[in-house]
N, C-alpha and C positions, 0 to 999 in steps of 0.2 A: 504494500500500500504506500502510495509518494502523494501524500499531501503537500501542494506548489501553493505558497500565499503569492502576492503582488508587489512588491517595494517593504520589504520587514527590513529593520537593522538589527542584523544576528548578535548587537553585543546588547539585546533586551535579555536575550535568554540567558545571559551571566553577568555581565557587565554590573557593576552598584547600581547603576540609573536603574537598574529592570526596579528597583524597593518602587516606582515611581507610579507602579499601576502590577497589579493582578491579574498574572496570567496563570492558571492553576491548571488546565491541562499540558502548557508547555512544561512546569514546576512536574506535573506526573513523568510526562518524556523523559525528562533530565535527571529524576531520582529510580529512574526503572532501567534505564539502557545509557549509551553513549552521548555524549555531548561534544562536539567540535568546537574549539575555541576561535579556532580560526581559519575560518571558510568563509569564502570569496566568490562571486561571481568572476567569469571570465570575459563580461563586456556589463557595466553596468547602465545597461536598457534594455527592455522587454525581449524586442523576438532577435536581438542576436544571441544573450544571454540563455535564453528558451533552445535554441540554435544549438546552442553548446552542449546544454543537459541531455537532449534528443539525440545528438549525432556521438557525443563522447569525442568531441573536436575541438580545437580551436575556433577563435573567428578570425583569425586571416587563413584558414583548411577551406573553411564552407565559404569564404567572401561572404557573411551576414554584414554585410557592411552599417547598417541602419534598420532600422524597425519595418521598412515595407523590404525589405532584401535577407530573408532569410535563406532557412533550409529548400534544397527541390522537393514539389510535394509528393514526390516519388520515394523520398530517402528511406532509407531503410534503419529506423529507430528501434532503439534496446526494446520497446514495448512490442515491434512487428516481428521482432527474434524469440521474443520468449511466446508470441502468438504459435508462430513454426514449428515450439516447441512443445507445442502442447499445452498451453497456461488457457484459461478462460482471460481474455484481456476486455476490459473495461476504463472507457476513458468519459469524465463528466466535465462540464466547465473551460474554464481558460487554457487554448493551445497555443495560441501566437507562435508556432516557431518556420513556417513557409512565410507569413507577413504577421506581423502584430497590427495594433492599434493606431491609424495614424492617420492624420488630414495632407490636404496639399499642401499646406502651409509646413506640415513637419516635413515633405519630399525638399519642396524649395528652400527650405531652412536648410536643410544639413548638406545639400548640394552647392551652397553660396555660402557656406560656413568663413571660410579663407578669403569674402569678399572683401574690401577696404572698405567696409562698413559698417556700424554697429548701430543693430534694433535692436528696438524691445519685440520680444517674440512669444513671454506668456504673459498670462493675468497675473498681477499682484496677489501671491499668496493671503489668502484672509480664510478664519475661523469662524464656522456656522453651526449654530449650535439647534438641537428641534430641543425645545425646552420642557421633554414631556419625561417624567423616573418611571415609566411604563412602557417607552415604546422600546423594543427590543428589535426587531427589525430593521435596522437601517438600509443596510444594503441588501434590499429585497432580493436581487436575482443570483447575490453568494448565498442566502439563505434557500432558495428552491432550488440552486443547483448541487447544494451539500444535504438536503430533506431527500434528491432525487438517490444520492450516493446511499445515504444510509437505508432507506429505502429496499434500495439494489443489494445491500448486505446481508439484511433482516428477510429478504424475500426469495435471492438469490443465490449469494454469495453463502451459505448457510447449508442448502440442499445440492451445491455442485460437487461432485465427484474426480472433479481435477481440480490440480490448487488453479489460483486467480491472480492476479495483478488487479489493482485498481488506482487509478490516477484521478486527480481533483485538483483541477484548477479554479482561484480563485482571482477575483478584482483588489477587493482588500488586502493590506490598510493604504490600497494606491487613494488620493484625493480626488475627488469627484470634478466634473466639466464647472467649467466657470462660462457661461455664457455672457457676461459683463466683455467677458475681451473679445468679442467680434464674432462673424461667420466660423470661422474655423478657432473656436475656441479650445482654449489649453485645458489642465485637469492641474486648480490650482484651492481650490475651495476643501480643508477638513474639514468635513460636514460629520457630526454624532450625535448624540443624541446624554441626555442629563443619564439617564439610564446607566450608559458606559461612562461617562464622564467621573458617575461620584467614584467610580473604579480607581482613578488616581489621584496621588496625592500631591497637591499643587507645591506644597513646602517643599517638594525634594526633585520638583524640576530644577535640572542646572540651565542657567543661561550660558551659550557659547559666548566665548570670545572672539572676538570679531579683531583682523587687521585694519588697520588704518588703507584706504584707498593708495596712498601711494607706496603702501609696504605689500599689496597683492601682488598675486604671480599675475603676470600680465593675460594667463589663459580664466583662471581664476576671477580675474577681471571683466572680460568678455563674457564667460559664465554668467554672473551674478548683474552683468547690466540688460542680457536678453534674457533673464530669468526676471527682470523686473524685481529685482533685491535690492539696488543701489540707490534706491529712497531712506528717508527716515521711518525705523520700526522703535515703536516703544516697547519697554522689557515689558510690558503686560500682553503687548499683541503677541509678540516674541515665546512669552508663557503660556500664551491660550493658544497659540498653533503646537507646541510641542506637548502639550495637554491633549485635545483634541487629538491628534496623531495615535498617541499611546491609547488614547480609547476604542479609536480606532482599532488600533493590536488587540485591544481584548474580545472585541466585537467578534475579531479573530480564533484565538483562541480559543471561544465558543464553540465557534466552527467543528474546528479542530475536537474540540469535546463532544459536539454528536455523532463524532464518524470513531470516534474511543469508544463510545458508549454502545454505538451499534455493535460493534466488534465483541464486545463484555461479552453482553445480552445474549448473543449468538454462540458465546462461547466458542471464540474464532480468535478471541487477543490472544492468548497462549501460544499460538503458532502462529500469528501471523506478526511478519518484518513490518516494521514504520516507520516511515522517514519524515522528516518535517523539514520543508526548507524552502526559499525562496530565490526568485530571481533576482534581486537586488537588494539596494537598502532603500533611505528614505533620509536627505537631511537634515530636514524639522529646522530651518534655522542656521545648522551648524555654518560656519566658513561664510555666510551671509548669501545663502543659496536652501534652497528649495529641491524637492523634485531629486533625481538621480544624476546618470553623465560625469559623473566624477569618482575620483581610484581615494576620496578621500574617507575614511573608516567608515562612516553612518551611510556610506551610497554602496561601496564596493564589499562590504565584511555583511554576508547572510548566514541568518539562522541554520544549523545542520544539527538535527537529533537521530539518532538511529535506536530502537529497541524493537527486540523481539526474541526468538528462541535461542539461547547462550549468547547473549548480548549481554557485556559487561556493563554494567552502573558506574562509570569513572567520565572523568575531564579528560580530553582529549587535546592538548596543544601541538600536534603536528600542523602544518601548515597543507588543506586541502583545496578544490573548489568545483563548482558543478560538473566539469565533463571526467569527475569520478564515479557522477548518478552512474554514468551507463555500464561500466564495466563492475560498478557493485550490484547493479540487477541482476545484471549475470551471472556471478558468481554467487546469489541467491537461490539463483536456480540451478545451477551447477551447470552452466549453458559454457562453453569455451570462449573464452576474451578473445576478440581481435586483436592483433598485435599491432596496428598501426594507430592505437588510440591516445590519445593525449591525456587521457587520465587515467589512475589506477584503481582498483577496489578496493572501499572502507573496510568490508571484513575482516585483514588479518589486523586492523587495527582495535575492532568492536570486539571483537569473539573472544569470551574465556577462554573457546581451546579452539585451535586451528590443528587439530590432529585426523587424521583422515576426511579435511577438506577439499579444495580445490589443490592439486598439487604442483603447478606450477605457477608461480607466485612469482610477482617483481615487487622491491622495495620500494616503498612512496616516495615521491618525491621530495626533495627539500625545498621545491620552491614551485610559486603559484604564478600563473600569469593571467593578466586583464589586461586586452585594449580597449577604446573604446573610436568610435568615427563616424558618429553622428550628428545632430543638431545640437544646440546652444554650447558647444564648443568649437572652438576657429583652429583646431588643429587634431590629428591624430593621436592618440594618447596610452604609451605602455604602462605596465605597471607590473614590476618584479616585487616580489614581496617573501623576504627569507625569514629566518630565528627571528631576527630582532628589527629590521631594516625592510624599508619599505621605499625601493625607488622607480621614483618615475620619469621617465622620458617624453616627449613631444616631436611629435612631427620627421625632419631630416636628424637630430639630435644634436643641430648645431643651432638654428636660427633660434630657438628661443632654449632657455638657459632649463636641467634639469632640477630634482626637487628629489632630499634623502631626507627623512625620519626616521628617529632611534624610536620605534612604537613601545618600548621598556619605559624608558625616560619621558620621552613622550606622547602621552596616549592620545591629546585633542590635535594632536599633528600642528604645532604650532609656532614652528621651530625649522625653520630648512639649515638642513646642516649638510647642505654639497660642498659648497665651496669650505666650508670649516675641515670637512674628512674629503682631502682630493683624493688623496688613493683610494679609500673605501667602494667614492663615487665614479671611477675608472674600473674596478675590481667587478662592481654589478653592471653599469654598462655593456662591460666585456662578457659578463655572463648572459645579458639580456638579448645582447647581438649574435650570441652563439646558438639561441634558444628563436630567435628572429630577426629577421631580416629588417628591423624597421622602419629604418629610412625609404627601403625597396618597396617594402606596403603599402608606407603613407603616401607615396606618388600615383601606387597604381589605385588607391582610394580616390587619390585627389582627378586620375585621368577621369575613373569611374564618373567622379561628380562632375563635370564637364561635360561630358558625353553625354548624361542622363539632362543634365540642365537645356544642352542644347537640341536634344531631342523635345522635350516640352515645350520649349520657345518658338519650335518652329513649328511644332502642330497646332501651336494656336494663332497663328498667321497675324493677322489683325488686331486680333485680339489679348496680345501677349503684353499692353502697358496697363490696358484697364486691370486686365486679369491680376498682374501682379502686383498693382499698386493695392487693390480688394485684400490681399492676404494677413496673419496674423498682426504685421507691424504697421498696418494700414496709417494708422495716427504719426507714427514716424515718417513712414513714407511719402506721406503724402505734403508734408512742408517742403520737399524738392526734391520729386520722382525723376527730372534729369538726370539730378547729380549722383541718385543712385545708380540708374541706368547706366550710364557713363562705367561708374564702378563697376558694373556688372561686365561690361564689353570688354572694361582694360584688363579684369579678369580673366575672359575668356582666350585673350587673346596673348597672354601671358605665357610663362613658360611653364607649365602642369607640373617640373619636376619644385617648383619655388613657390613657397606661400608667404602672405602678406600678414603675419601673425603679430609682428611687431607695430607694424605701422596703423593696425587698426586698435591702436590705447597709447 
């Protein structure tokens, strides 16, 4: 059973901040079976992310370059292998991983990222609260596509004669559409309700620390001005979006608790594996950003629980991350790993006893990778992440400057210490670049968005100024849709291996 939430930041499930709100099914997961301290998404956005856990791939393997460019819907995912194998397979809820969720404004956005330009691209993060300690429903269509699962357990999964797999995807605790910001509106609004609300405890919200504007990383910059962050927020709005968020989470963990429940009931939790984990995180605020797209701890570090039959009850601090789902289903089912996968199997690291298991076994690795090469960031973005050290690269790995964190010392990542550790920041580079090609990627990302840009531009003939002046940044655009334009041409017409990362902050 792989229950997939929507944007969770996996350091609720341990971290101090989790005192902040009550989550007492994920508290069950975590005192029953294994807990991953630190697990990572491998693109932090939806369906490259999704991309990754399905194929057991990188995303520059599959080119998921962006949330409409995923998997082919052909692929052949760990859940159609254990189908072949005999499993009864059952999938409910959120799949994104051929295309996720996304307007034209998210196409045009992440394709003009490297433009010499800077919009605003979503709604102003704001907190909506239904003011009723009865309504328990908020997110009606996670609640009838998790009623449909337990359902299927209680009625199905119960009387089957071959074991099962079952997948649930989930929307939650992603932020709902903000229709305030235009036709192609963003998903900027934590909407909850008093119900989930009294669940946390407002005194033990930490407020982030925010850099000074001219002390951001200049990608970080970009981020947080088309994410519509770079206004004034007072520590109460500040408090009540990262309140809201966490209510959100429990709202979740509800979830999560009637598909345990069903399981009990049925007398099927004994033997049956659980996984809890997501596709990303969730800033709430942190780094003066919102929303995902970033390698910085609350966007790129997801939830990972595993319990079930000789499933150890311990903390786990290896460093893992989603394209381990596929080769640990497998070895679930005692189905043969492919050798050409990018991730390995959690088992020998969960299991009490790994003796007459799967017998050909490779050691985990010591280190995780995240890109990410989508919208509301103006450039490509690695992320190596070892024991203690967390570095990041951008784009060619020259035009704009890297970023090291000691995550020991310092956990809000608050601190770039490249240039303070030059050998350190030499040392992972060189290990980053043996692991990928970066610089090679982020050009043929950046041809990809060209090619795709100009393919749009020309199919709408005529109508290709109106069209685009209409899009998310309408209000921006439209004080002097020339001078965009312009921008857009000298883009075009630039050299695809070079980006304009500096010049546009």
């Amino acid at each position: 059973m792989l229950f997939f939430s929507h944007l969770q930041d996996g350091r609720l499930t341990f971290h101090p901040e989790n005192e902040t709100v009550a989550l007492p099914f994920i508290s069950r997961m975590r005192s029953r079976g294994s807990l991953f301290l630190n697990a990572y998404t491998n693109s932090p956005i939806c369906c490259p992310s999704r991309a990754a856990m399905w194929s057991g791939l990188f995303t520059h393997l599959t080119e998921s370059w962006n949330n409409f460019k995923g998997l082919d819907p052909n692929y052949t995912t760990w859940i159609d292998l254990m189908d072949k194998q005999g499993y009864y397979t059952q999938k409910y809820g959120k799949l994104d991983y051929t295309s996720g969720h996304h307007s034209l404004s998210n196409r045009v956005e992440a394709w003009t990222r490297t433009v010499d330009f800077l919009l605003e691209q979503e709604a102003r993060p704001v907190a909506k609260l239904i003011n009723n300690k009865t309504h328990v429903r908020v997110m009606e269509k996670d609640w009838a596509t998790t009623d449909e699962a337990a359902t299927w357990i209680r009625n199905k999964g119960e009387n089957l004669t071959q074991p099962f797999v079952l997948y649930l995807g989930l929307n939650l605790p992603h932020p709902y559409p903000s229709p305030s910001s235009g036709e192609d509106y963003g998903a900027s609004t934590f909407l909850t309700s008093t119900y989930w609300l009294q669940r946390v405890k407002y005194e033990a919200i930490k407020i982030p620390k925010w850099s000074s504007f001219s002390e951001m990383h200049p990608v970080d910059y970009y981020s947080s001005y088309t994410k519509n962050c770079t206004g004034t927020f007072t520590e109460k709005e500040i408090r009540s979006i990262r309140a809201h968020y966490y209510a959100m989470c429990a709202e979740t963990d509800a979830m999560l608790g009637e598909i345990i429940s069903a399981l009990n009931e049925t007398r099927l939790l004994q033997n049956t594996y659980v996984i809890f984990t997501s596709d990303h995180g969730e800033l709430a605020m942190e780094h003066r950003q919102f929303y995902k797209m970033s390698m910085y701890e609350a966007s790129s570090h997801v939830p990972l629980l595993l319990m079930g039959p000789n499933i150890k009850p311990q903390l786990i601090s290896s460093v893992v991350s989603l394209v381990d789902i596929y080769p640990t289903m497998l070895d679930i089912a005692e189905i043969p790993i492919p050798k050409n996968l990018s991730g390995f199997s959690l088992m020998p690291l969960a299991l009490k006893n790994t003796v007459d298991k799967v017998p050909s076994r490779v050691e985990q690795s010591p280190w995780v990778l995240s890109e990410y090469h989508g919208c509301d960031v103006n450039s490509s973005t690695y992320m190596l992440r070892t024991d203690n050290w967390k570095y990041i690269a951008y784009g060619d790995g020259h035009s704009v400057f890297p970023q090291l964190f000691d995550l020991s010392a310092d956990p809000d990542e608050l601190t770039d210490i490249a240039a303070k550790f030059p050998a350190i920041t030499q040392s992972l580079n060189k290990m980053l670049f043996s692991i990928i090609d970066y610089p090679r990627v982020s050009v043929s990302v950046e041809q990809y968005n060209k090619q795709q840009f100009i393919n749009w531009k020309q199919s709408l003939g005529q109508n290709y100024s109106d069209t685009i002046a209409n899009l998310r940044w309408h209000e921006d655009w439209k004080k002097n849709p020339k001078m965009y334009e312009h921008a857009i041409d000298r883009w075009i017409k630039s050299n695809s291996g070079k980006t304009s990362i500096e010049s546009q902050n």
